[in-house]
SEVOGU-660120 format. One line per field, with one value per atom (N, C-alpha, C): residue number from 1; residue in three letters; atom name; x, y, z. Coordinates in nm, 4 decimals, always signed. Atoms other than C-alpha are relative to their C-alpha. Layout:
BEGIN
nr: NUM:...
rest: ALA:...
atom: CA:...
X: X:...
Y: Y:...
Z: Z:...
REM end
This chain:
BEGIN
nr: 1:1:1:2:2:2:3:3:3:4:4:4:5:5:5:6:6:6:7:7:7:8:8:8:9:9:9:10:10:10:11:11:11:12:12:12:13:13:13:14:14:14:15:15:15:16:16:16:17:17:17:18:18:18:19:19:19:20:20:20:21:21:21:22:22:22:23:23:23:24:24:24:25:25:25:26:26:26:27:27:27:28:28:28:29:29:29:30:30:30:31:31:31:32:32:32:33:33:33:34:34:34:35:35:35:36:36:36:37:37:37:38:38:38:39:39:39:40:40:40:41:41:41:42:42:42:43:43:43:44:44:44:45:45:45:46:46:46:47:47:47:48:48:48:49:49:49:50:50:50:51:51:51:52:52:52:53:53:53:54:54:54:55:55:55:56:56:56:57:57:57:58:58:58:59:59:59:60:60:60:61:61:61:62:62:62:63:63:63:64:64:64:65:65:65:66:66:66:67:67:67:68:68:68:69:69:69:70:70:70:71:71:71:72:72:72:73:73:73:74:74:74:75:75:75:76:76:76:77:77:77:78:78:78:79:79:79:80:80:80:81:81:81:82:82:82:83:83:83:84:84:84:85:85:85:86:86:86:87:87:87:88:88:88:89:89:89:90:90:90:91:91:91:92:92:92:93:93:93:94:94:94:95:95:95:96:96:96:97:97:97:98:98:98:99:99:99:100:100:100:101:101:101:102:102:102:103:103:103:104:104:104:105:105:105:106:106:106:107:107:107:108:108:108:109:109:109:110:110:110:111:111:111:112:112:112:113:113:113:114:114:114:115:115:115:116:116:116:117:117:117:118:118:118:119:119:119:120:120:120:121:121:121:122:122:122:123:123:123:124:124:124:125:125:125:126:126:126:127:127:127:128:128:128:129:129:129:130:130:130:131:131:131:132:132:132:133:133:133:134:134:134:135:135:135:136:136:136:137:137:137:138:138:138:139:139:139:140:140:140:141:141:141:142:142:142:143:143:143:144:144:144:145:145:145:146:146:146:147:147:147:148:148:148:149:149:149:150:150:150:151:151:151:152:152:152:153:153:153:154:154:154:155:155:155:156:156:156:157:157:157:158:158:158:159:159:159:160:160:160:161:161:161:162:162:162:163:163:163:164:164:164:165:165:165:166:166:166:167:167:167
rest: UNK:UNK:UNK:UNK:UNK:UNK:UNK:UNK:UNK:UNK:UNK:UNK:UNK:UNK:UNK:UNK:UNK:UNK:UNK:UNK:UNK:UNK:UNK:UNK:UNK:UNK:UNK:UNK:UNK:UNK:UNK:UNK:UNK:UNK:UNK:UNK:UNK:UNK:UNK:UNK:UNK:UNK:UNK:UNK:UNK:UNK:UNK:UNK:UNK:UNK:UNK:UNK:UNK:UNK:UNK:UNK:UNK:UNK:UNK:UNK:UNK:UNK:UNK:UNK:UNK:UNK:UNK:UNK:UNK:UNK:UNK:UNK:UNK:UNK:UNK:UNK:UNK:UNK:UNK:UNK:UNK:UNK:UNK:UNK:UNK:UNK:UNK:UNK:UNK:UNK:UNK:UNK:UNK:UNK:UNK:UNK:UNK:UNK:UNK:UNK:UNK:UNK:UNK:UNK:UNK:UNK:UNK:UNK:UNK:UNK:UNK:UNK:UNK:UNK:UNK:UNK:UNK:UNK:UNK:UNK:UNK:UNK:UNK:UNK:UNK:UNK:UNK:UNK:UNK:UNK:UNK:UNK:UNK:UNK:UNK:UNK:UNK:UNK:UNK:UNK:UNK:UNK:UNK:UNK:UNK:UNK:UNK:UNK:UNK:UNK:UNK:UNK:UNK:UNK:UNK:UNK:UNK:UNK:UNK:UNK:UNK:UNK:UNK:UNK:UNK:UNK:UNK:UNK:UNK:UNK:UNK:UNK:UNK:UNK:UNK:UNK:UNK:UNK:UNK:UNK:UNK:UNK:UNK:UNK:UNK:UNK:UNK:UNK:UNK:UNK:UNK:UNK:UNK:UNK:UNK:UNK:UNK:UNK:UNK:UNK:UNK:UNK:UNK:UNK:UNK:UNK:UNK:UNK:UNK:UNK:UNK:UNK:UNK:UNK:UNK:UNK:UNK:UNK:UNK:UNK:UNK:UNK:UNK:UNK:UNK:UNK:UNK:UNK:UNK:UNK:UNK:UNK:UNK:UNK:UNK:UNK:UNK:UNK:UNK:UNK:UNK:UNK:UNK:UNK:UNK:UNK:UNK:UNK:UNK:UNK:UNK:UNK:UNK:UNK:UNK:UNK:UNK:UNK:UNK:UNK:UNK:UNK:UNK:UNK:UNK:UNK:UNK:UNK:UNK:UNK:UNK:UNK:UNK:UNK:UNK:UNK:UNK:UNK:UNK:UNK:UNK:UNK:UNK:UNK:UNK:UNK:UNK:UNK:UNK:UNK:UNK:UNK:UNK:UNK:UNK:UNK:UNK:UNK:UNK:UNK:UNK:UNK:UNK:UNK:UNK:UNK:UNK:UNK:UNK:UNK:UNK:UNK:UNK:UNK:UNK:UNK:UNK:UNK:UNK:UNK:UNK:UNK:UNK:UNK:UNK:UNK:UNK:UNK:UNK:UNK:UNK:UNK:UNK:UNK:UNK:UNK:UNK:UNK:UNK:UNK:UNK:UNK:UNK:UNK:UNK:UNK:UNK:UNK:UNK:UNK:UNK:UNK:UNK:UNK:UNK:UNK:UNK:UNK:UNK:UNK:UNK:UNK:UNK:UNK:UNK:UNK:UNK:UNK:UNK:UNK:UNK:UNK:UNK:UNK:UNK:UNK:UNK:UNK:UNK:UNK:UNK:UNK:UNK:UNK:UNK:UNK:UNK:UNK:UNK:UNK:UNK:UNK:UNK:UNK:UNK:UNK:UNK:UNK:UNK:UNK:UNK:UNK:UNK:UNK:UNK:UNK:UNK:UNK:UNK:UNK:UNK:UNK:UNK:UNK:UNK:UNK:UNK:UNK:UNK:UNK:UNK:UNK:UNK:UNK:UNK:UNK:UNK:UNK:UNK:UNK:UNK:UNK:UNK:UNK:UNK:UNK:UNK:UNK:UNK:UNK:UNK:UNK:UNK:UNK:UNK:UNK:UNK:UNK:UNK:UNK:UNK:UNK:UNK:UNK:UNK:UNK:UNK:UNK:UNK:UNK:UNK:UNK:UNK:UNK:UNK:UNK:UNK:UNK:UNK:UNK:UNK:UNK:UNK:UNK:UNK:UNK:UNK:UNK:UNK:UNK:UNK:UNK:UNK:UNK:UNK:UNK:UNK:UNK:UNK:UNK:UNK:UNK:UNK:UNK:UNK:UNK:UNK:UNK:UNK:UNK:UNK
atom: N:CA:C:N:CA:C:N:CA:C:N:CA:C:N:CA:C:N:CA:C:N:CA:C:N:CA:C:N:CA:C:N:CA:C:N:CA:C:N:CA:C:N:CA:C:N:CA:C:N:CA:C:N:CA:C:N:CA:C:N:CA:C:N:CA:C:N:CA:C:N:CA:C:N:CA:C:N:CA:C:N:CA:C:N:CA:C:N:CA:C:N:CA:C:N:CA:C:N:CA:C:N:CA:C:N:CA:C:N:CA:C:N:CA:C:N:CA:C:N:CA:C:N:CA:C:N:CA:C:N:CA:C:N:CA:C:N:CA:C:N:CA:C:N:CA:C:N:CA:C:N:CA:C:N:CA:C:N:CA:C:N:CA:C:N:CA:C:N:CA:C:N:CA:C:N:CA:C:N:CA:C:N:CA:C:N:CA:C:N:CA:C:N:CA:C:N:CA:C:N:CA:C:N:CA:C:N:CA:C:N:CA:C:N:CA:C:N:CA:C:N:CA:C:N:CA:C:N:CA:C:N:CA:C:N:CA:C:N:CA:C:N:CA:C:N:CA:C:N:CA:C:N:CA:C:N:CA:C:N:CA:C:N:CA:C:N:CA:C:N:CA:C:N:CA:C:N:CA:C:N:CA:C:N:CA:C:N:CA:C:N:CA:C:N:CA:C:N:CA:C:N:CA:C:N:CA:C:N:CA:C:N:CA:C:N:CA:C:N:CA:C:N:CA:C:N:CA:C:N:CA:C:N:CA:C:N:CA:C:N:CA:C:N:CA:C:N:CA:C:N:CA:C:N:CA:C:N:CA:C:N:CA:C:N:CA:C:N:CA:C:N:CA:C:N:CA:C:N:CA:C:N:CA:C:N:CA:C:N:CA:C:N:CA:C:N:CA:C:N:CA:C:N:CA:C:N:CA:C:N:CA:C:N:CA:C:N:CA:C:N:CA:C:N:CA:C:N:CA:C:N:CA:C:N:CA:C:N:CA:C:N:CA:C:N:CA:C:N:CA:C:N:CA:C:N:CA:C:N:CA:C:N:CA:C:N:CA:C:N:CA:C:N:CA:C:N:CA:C:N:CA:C:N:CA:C:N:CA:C:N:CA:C:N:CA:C:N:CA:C:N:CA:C:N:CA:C:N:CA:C:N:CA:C:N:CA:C:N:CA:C:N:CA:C:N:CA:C:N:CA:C:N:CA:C:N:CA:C:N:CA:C:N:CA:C:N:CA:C:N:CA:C:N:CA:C:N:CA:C:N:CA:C:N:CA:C:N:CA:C:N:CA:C:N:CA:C:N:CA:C:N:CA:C
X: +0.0281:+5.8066:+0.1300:-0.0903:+6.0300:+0.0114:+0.0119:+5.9822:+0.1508:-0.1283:+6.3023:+0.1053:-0.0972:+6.5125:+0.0441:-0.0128:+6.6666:+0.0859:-0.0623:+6.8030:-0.0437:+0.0803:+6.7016:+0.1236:-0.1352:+6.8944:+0.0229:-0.0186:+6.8285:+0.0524:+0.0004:+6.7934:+0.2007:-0.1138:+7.1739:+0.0918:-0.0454:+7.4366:+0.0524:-0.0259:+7.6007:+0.1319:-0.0658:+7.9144:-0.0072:+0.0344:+7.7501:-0.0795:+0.1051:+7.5025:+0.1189:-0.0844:+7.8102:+0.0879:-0.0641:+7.9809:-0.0945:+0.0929:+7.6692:-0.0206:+0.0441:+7.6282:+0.1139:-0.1283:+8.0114:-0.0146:-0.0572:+8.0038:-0.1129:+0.1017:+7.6365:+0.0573:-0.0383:+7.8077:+0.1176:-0.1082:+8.1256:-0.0791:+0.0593:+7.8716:-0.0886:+0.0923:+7.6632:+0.1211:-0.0796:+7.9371:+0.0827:-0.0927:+8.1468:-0.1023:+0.0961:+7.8507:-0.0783:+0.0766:+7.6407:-0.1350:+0.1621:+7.3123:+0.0093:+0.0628:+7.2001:-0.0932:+0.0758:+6.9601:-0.0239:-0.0056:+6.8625:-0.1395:+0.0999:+6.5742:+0.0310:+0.0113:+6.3981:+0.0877:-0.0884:+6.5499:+0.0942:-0.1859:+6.8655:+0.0147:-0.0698:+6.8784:-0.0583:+0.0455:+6.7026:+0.0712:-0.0992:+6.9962:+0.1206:-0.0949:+7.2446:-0.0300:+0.0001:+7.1345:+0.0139:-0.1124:+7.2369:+0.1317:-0.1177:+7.5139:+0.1047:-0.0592:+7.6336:+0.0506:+0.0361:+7.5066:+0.1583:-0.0678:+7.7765:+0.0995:-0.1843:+8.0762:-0.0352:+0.0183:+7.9872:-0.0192:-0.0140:+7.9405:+0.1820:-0.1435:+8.2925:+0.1127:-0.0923:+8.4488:+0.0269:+0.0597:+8.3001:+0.1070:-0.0801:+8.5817:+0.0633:-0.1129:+8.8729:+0.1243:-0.1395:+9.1454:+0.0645:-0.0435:+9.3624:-0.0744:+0.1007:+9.1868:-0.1209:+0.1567:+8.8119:+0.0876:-0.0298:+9.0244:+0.0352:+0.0166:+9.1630:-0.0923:+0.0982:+8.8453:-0.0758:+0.1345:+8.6446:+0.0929:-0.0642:+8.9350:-0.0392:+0.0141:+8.8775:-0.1169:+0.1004:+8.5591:-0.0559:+0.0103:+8.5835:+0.1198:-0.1009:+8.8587:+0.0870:-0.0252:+8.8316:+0.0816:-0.0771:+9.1296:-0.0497:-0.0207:+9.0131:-0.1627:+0.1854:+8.5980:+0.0345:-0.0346:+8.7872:+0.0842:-0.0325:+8.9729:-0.1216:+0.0755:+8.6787:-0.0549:+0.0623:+8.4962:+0.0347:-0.0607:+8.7294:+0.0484:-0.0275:+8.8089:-0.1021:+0.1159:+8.4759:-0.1381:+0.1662:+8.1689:+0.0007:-0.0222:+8.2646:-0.0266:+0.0491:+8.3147:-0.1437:+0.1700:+7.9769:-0.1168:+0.0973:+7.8016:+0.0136:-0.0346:+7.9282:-0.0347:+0.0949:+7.7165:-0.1169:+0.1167:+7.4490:+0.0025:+0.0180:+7.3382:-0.0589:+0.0765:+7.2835:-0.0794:+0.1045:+7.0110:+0.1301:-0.0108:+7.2678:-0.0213:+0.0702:+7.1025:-0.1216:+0.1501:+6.7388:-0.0398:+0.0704:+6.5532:-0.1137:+0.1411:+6.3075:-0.0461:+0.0756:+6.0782:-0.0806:+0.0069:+6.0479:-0.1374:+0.0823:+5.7907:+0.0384:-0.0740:+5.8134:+0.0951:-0.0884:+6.0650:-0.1167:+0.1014:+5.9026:+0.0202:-0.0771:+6.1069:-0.1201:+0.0057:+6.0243:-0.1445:+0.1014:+5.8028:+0.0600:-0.0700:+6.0383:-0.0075:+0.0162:+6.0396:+0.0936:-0.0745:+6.2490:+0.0313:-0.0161:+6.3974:+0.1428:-0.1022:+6.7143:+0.0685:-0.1254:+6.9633:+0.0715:-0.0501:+7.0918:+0.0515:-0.0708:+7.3417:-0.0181:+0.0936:+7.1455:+0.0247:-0.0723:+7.3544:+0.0541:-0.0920:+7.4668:-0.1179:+0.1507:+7.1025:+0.0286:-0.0186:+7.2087:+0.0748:-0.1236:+7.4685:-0.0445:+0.0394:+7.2264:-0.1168:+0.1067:+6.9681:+0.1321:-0.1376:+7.2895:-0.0020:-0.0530:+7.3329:-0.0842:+0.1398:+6.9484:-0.0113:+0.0225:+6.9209:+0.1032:-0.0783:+7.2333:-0.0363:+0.1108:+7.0601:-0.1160:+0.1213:+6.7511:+0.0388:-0.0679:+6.9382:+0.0204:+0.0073:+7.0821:-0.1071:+0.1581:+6.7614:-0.0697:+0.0608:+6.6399:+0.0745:-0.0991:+6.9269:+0.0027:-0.0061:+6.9177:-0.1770:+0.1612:+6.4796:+0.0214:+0.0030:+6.5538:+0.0762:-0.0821:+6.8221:-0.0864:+0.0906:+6.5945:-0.0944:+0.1170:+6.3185:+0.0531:-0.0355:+6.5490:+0.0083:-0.0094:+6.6479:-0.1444:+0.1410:+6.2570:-0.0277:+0.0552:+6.1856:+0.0740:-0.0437:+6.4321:+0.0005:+0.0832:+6.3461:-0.1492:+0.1039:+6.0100:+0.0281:-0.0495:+6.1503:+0.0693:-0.0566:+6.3555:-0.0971:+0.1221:+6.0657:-0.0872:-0.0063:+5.9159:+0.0348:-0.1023:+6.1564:-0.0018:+0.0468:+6.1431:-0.1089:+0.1340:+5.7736:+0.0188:-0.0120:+5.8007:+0.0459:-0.0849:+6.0848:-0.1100:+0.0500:+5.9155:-0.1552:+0.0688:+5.5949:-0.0257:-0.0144:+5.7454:+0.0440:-0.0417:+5.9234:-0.0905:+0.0651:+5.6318:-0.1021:+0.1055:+5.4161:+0.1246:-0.0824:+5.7380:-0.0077:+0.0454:+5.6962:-0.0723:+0.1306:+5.3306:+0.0226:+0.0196:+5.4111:+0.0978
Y: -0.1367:+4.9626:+0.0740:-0.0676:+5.1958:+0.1483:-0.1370:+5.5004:+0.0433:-0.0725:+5.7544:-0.0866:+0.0873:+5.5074:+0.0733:-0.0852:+5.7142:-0.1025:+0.0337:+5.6368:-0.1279:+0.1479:+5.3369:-0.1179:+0.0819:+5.0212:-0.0456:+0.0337:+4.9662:-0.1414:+0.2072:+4.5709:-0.0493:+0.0067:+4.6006:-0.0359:+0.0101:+4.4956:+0.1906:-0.0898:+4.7756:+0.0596:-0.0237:+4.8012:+0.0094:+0.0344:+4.7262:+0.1544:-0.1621:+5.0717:+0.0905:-0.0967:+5.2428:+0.0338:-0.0016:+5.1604:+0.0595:-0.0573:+5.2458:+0.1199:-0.1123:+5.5639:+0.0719:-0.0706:+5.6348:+0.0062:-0.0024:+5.5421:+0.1329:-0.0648:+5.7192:+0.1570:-0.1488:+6.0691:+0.0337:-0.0811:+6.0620:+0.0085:-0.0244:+6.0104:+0.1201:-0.1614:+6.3040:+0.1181:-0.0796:+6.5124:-0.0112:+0.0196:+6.3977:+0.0360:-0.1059:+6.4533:+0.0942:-0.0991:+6.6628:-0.0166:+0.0949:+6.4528:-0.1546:+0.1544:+6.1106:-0.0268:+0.0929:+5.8673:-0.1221:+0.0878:+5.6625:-0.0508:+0.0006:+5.5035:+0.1232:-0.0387:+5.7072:+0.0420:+0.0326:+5.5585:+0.0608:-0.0005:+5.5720:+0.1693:-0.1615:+5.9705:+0.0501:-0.1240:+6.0967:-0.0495:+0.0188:+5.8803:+0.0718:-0.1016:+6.0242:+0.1290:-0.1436:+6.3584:+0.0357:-0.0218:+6.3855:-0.0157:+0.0271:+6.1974:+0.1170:-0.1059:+6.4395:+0.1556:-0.1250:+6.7591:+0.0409:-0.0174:+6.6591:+0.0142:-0.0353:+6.6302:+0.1038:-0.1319:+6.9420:+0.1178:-0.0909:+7.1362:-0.0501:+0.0132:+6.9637:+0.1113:-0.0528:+7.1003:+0.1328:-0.1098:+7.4208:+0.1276:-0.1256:+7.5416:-0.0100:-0.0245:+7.4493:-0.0074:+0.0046:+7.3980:-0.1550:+0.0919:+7.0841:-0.1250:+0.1136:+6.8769:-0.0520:+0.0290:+6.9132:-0.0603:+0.0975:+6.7615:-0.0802:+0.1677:+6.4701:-0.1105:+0.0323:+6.4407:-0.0816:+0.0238:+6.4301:-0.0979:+0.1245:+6.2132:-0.1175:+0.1445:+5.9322:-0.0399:+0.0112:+5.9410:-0.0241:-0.0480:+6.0327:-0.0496:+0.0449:+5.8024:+0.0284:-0.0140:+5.9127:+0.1587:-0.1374:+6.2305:+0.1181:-0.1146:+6.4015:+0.0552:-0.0335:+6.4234:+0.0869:-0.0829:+6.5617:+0.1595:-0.1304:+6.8220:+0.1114:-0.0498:+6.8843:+0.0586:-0.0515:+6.9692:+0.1108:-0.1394:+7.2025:+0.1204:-0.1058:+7.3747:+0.0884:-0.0220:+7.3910:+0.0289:-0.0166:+7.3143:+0.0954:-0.0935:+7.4797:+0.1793:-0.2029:+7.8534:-0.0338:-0.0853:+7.8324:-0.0432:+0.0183:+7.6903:+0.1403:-0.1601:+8.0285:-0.0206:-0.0519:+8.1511:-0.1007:+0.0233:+7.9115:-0.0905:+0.1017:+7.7364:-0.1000:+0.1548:+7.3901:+0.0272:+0.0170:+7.2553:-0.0031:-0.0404:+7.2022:-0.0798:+0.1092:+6.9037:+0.0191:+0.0409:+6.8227:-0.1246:+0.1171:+6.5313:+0.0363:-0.0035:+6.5153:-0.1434:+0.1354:+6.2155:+0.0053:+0.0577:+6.0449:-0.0707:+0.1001:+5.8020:-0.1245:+0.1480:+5.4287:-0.0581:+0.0514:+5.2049:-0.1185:+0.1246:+4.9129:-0.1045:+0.1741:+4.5971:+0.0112:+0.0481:+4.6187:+0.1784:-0.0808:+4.9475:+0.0604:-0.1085:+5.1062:+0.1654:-0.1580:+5.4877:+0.0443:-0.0372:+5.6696:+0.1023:-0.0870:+5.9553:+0.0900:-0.0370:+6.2059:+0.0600:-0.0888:+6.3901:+0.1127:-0.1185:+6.7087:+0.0609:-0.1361:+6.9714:+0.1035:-0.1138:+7.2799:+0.1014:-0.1514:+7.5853:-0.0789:+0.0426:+7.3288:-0.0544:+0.0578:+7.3111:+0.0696:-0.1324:+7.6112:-0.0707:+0.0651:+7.3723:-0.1201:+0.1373:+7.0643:+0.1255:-0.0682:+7.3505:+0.0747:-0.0882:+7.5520:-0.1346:+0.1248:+7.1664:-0.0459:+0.0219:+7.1115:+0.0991:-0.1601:+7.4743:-0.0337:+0.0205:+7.3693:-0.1043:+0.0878:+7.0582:+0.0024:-0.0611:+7.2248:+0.0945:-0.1038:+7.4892:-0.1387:+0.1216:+7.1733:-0.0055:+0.0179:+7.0631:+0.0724:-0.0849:+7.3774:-0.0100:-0.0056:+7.3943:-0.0672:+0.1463:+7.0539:+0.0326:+0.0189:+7.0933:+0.1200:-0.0585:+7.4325:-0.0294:+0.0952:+7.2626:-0.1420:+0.0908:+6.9975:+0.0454:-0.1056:+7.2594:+0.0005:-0.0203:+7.4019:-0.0588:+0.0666:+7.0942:-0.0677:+0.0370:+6.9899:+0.0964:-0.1119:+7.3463:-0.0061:-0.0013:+7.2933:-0.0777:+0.1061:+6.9663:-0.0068:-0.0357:+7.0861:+0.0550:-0.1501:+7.3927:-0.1097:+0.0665:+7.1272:-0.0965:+0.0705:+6.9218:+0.0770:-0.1041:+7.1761:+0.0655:-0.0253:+7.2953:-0.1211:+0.1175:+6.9339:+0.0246:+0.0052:+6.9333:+0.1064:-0.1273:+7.2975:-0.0061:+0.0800:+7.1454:-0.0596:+0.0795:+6.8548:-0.0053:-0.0595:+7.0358:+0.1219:-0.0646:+7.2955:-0.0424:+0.1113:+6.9786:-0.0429:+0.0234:+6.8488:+0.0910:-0.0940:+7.1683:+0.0147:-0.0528:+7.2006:-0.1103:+0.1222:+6.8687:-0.0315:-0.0689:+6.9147:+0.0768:-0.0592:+7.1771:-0.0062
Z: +0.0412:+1.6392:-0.0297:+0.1053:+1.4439:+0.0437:-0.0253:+1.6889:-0.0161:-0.0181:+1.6629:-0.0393:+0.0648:+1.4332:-0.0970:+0.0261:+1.2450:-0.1662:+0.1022:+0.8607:-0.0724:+0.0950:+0.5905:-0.0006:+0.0091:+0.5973:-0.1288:+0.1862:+0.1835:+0.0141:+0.0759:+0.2008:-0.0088:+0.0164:+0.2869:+0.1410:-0.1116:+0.5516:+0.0192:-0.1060:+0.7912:-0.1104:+0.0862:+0.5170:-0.1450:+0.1961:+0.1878:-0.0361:+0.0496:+0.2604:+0.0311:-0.0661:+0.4088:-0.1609:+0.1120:+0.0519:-0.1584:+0.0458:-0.1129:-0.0411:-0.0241:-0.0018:-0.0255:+0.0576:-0.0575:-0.1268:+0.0968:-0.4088:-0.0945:+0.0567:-0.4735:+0.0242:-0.0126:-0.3295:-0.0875:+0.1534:-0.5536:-0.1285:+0.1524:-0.8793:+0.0138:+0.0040:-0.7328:-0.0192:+0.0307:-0.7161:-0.1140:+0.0563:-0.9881:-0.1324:+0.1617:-1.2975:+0.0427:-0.0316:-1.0341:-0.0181:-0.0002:-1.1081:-0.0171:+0.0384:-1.0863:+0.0132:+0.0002:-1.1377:+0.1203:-0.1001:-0.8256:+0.0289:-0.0436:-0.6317:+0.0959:-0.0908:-0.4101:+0.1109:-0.1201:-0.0922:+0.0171:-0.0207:-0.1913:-0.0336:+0.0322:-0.3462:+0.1751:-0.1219:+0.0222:+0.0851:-0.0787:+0.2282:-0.0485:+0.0397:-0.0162:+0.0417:-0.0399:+0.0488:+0.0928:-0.1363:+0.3722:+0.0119:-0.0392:+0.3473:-0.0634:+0.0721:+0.0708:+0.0639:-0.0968:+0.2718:+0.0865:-0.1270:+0.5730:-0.0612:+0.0502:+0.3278:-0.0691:+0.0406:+0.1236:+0.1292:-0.0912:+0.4963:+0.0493:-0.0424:+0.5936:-0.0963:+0.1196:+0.2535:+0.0389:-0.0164:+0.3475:+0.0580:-0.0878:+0.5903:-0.0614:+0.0942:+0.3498:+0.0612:-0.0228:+0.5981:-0.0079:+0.0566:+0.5877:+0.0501:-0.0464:+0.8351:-0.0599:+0.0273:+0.6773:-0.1032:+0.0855:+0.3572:+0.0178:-0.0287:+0.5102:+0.0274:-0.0197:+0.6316:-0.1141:+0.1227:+0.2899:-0.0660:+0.0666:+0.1494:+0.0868:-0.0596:+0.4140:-0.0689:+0.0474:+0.2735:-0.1621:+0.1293:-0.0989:-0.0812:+0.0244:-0.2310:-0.1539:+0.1609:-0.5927:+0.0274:-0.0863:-0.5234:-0.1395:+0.1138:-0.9213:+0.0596:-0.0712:-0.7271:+0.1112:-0.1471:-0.3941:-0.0737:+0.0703:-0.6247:-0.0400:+0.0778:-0.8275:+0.1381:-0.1461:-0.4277:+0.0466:-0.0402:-0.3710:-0.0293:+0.1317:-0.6563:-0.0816:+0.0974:-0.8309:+0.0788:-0.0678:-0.5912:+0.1106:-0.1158:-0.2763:-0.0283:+0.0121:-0.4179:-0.0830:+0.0536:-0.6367:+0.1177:-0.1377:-0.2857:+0.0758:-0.0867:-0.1279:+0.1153:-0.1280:+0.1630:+0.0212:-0.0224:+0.1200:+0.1136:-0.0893:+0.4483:+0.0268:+0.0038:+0.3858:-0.1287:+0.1463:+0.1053:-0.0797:+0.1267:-0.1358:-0.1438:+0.1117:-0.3386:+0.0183:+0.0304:-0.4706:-0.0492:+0.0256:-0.4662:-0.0846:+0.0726:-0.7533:-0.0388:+0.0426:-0.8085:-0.1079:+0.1217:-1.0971:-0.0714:+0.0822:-1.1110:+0.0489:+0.0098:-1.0978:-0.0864:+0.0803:-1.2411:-0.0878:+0.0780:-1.4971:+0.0800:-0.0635:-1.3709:+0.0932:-0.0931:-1.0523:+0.0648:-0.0093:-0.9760:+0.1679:-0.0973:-0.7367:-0.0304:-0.0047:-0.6738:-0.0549:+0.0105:-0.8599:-0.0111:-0.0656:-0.8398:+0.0017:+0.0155:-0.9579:+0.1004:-0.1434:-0.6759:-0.0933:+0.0407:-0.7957:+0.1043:-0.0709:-0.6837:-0.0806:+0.0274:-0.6417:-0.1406:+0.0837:-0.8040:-0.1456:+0.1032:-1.0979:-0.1074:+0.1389:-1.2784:-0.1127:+0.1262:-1.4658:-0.1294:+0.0723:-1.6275:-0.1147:+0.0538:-1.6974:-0.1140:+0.0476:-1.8148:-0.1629:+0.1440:-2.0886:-0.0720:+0.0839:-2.2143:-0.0625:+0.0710:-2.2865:-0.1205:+0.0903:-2.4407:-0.1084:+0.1201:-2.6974:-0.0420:+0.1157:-2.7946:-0.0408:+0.0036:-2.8231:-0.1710:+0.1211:-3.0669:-0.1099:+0.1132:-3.2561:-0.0459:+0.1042:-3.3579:-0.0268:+0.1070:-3.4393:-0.1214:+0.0837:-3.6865:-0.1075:+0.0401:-3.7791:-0.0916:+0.0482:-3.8608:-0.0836:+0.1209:-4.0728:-0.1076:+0.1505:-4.2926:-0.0968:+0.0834:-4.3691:-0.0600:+0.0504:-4.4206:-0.1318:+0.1237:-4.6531:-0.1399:+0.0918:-4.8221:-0.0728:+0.0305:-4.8660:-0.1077:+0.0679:-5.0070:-0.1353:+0.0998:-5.2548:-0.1035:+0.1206:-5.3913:-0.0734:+0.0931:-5.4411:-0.1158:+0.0822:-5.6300:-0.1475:+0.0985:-5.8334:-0.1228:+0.0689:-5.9057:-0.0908:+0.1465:-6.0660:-0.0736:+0.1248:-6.2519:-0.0900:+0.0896:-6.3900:-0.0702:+0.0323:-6.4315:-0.1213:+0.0374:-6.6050:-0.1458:+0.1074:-6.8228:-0.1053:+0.0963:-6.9388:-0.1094:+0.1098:-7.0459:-0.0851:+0.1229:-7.2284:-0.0931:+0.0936:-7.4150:-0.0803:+0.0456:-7.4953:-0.0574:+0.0834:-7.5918:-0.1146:+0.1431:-7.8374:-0.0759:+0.0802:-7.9584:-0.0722:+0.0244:-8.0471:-0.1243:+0.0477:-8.2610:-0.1210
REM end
């Protein structure tokens, strides 16, 4: 029985999830969303949680800290420079687990990880490719409308040619 066991072992040894879970928290922080199973985004999210509350105080220790941890030093910049002040005041929560659906292969759970305050960012990047292809669908409009327009001008042409012909 599995009473008060606390955490998933993900089909992994004791160092392989420990490396896991390191590499899955620098790609959350480093684009600020990923793509994961299930499993794996609701172990990340804790793990994430504890180094984003470490970051939190900002003195030198909590950074040696998040470096033992966070080996990539331009992701530990980006933590401290960037995520920390737009986390502010908030206490705790600062990722979301949203589920996906199944995978095909294999029909695992899947499932994106987000940092909270940084949807605004994935949402401004949708909204400008959104604009694109408006842009993009009235230029083609245009160019449609105008080859009609041309076409009959042809048409127009060729039987006032021929009513002059005729005559």
């Amino acid at each position: 029985m599995r009473h008060r066991v606390k955490g998933r072992k993900l089909g992994r040894t004791s160092s392989h999830r420990k490396a896991t879970l390191i590499a899955l928290a620098t790609s959350l922080l480093k684009h600020k969303r990923i793509k994961t199973t299930l499993a794996k985004a609701k172990e990340t999210r804790g793990f994430v949680e504890k180094i984003i509350t470490k970051a939190r105080k900002g003195d030198l220790h909590s950074q040696k800290q998040v470096i033992d941890v966070i080996k990539d030093k331009e992701v530990v910049k980006e933590l401290f420079n960037d995520i920390i002040p737009k986390v502010g005041d908030r206490p705790g929560g600062y990722t979301r687990v949203i589920k996906l659906g199944n995978r095909f292969g294999d029909a695992a759970s899947m499932a994106v990880i987000e940092l909270v305050d940084y949807n605004d960012i994935i949402t401004a990047k949708a909204e400008e490719k959104k604009e694109e292809k408006e842009i993009k669908a009235k230029e083609k409009k245009k160019k449609e409308k105008e080859a009609k327009e041309q076409e009959v001008m042809e048409e127009a042409q060729i039987i006032e040619e021929s009513s002059a012909e005729k005559k």
